[in-house]
C-alpha positions in Angstrom: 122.2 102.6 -48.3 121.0 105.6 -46.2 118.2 105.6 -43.1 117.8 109.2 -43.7 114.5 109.6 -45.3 114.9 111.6 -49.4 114.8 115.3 -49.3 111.5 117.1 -49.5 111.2 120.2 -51.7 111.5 122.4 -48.5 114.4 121.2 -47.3 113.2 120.0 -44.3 113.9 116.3 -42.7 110.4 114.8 -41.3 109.5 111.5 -40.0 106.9 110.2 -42.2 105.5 108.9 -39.0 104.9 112.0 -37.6 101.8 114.0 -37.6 101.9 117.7 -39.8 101.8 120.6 -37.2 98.1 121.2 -38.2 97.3 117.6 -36.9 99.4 118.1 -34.3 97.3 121.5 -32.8 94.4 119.6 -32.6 93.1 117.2 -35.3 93.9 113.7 -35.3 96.2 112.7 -38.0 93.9 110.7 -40.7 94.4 107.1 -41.8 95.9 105.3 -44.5 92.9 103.8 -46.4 94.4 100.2 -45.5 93.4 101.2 -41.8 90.6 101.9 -40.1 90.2 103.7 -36.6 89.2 101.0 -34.1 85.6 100.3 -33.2 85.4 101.0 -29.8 83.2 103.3 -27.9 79.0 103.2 -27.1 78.5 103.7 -30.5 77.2 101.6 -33.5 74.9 98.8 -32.6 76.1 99.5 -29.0 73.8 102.9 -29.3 70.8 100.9 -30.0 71.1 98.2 -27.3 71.5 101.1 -25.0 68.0 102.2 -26.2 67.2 98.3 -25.8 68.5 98.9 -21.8 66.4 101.8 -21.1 63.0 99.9 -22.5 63.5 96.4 -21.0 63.8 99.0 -17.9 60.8 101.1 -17.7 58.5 97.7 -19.4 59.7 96.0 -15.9 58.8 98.8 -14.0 55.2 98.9 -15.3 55.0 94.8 -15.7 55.5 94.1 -11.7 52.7 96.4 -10.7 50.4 95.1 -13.2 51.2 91.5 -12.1 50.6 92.8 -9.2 47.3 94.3 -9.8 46.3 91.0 -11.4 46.7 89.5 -8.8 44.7 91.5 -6.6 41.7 91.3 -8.7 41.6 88.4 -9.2 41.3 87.2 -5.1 38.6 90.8 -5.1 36.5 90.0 -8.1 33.1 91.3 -6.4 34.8 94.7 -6.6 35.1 94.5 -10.0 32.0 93.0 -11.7 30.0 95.6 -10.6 31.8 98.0 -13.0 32.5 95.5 -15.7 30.1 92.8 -15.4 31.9 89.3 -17.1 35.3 91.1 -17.6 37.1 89.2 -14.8 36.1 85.8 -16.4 36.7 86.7 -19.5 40.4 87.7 -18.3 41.3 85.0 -15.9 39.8 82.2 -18.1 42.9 82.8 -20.2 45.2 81.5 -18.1 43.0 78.6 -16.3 43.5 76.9 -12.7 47.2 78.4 -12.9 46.5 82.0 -12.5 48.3 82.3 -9.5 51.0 80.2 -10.1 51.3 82.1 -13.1 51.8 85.7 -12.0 53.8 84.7 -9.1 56.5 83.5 -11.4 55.9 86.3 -13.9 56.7 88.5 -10.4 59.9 86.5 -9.4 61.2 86.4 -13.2 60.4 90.3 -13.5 61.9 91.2 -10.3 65.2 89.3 -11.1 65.7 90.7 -14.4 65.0 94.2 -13.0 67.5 94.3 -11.0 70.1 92.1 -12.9 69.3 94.7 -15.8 69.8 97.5 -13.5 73.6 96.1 -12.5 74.2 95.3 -16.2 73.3 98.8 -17.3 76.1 100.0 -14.2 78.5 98.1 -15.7 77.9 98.8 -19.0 78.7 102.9 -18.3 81.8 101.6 -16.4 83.0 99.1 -19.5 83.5 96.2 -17.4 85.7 94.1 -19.0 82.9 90.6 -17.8 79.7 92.8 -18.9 79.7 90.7 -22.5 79.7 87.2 -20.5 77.0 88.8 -18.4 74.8 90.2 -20.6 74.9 86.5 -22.4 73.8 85.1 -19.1 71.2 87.2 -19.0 69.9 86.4 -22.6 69.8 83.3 -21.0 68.0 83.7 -18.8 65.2 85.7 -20.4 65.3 82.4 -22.8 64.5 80.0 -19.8 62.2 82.5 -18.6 60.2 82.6 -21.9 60.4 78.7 -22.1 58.8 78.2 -18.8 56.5 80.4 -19.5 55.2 78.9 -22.8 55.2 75.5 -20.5 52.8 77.2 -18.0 50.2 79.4 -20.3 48.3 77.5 -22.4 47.9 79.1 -26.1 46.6 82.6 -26.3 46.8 83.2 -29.7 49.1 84.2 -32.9 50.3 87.6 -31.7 51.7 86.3 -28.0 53.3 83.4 -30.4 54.5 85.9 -32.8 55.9 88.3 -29.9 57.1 85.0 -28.3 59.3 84.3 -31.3 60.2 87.6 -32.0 61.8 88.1 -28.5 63.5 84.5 -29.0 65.4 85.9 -32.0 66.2 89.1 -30.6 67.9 87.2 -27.4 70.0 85.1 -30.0 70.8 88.0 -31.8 72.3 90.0 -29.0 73.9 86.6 -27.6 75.5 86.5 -31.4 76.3 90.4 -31.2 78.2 90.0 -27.7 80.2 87.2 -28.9 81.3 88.4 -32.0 81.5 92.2 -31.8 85.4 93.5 -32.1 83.4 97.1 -30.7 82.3 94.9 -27.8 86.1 93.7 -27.3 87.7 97.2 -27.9 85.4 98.8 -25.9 84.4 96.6 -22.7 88.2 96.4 -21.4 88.0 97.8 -17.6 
């Protein structure tokens, strides 16, 4: 028995292992339908929670000041029921006695995930090989948040219960997603 490969009609020996010279100027050589090029890379579902990044980004950056502004009018109502006379009440009743207590931890929760998203998004352009086990943490976290938050406000209707559960299933998705992903393995390796 011979290792030398059977005679092709050119004459020519090749290594079946070995790209053509048309691959080899430039194209990558394709592959066997048994195998697929590895997932790796930003793309795929990784494209969309980079989308998902940028929003929960820019939504912090408007949320603080508004909890902010909140808070304001509420300790200055007299400046505001001259312009909209019963529109402070209306607002505030909402949340009851816990107003306060209620934007301040909407302000610390904000402010953490801000900048923990922030340092997750840094990593995530550098592949850090612990960004998976991070962004799971902070899943986590937003879950906690959104638990003590339904603790503190009382009921405000269907669509904040709606958006409530929506948000819990997108956490647990993405928790899911980080887990499970082989892109996620091949590409977070740094």
């Amino acid at each position: 028995m011979s290792n030398e490969y059977p005679p092709n009609p050119n004459g020519v020996q090749q290594n079946p292992y070995q790209a053509s010279p048309q691959e080899q100027q430039g194209g990558m050589p394709p592959y066997p339908p048994y195998m697929q090029p590895p997932l790796q890379g930003l793309g795929g579902w990784l494209a969309c929670f980079q989308v998902y990044m940028y929003y929960v980004l820019i939504a912090f950056f408007f949320t603080i000041p508004s909890y902010i502004f909140l808070m304001w009018m509420h300790n200055n109502p007299e400046e505001f029921e001259s312009a909209m006379p019963g529109m402070t009440n209306q607002l505030f009743a909402i949340y009851g006695e816990r107003f306060t207590l209620v934007m301040i931890i909407g302000i610390i929760l904000a402010s953490i995930s801000l900048v923990w998203m922030l340092v997750n998004l840094i990593f995530f352009y550098q592949r850090k090989k612990f960004l998976p086990r991070l962004m799971i943490a902070y899943f986590i976290f937003e879950l906690a948040g959104t638990v003590v938050t339904m603790l503190i406000i009382p009921d405000v209707g269907v669509f904040t219960t709606f958006s409530t559960i929506l948000g819990v299933a997108l956490a647990v998705a993405w928790i899911f997603y980080f887990m499970r992903s082989v892109r996620v393995k091949n590409t977070f390796v740094r």
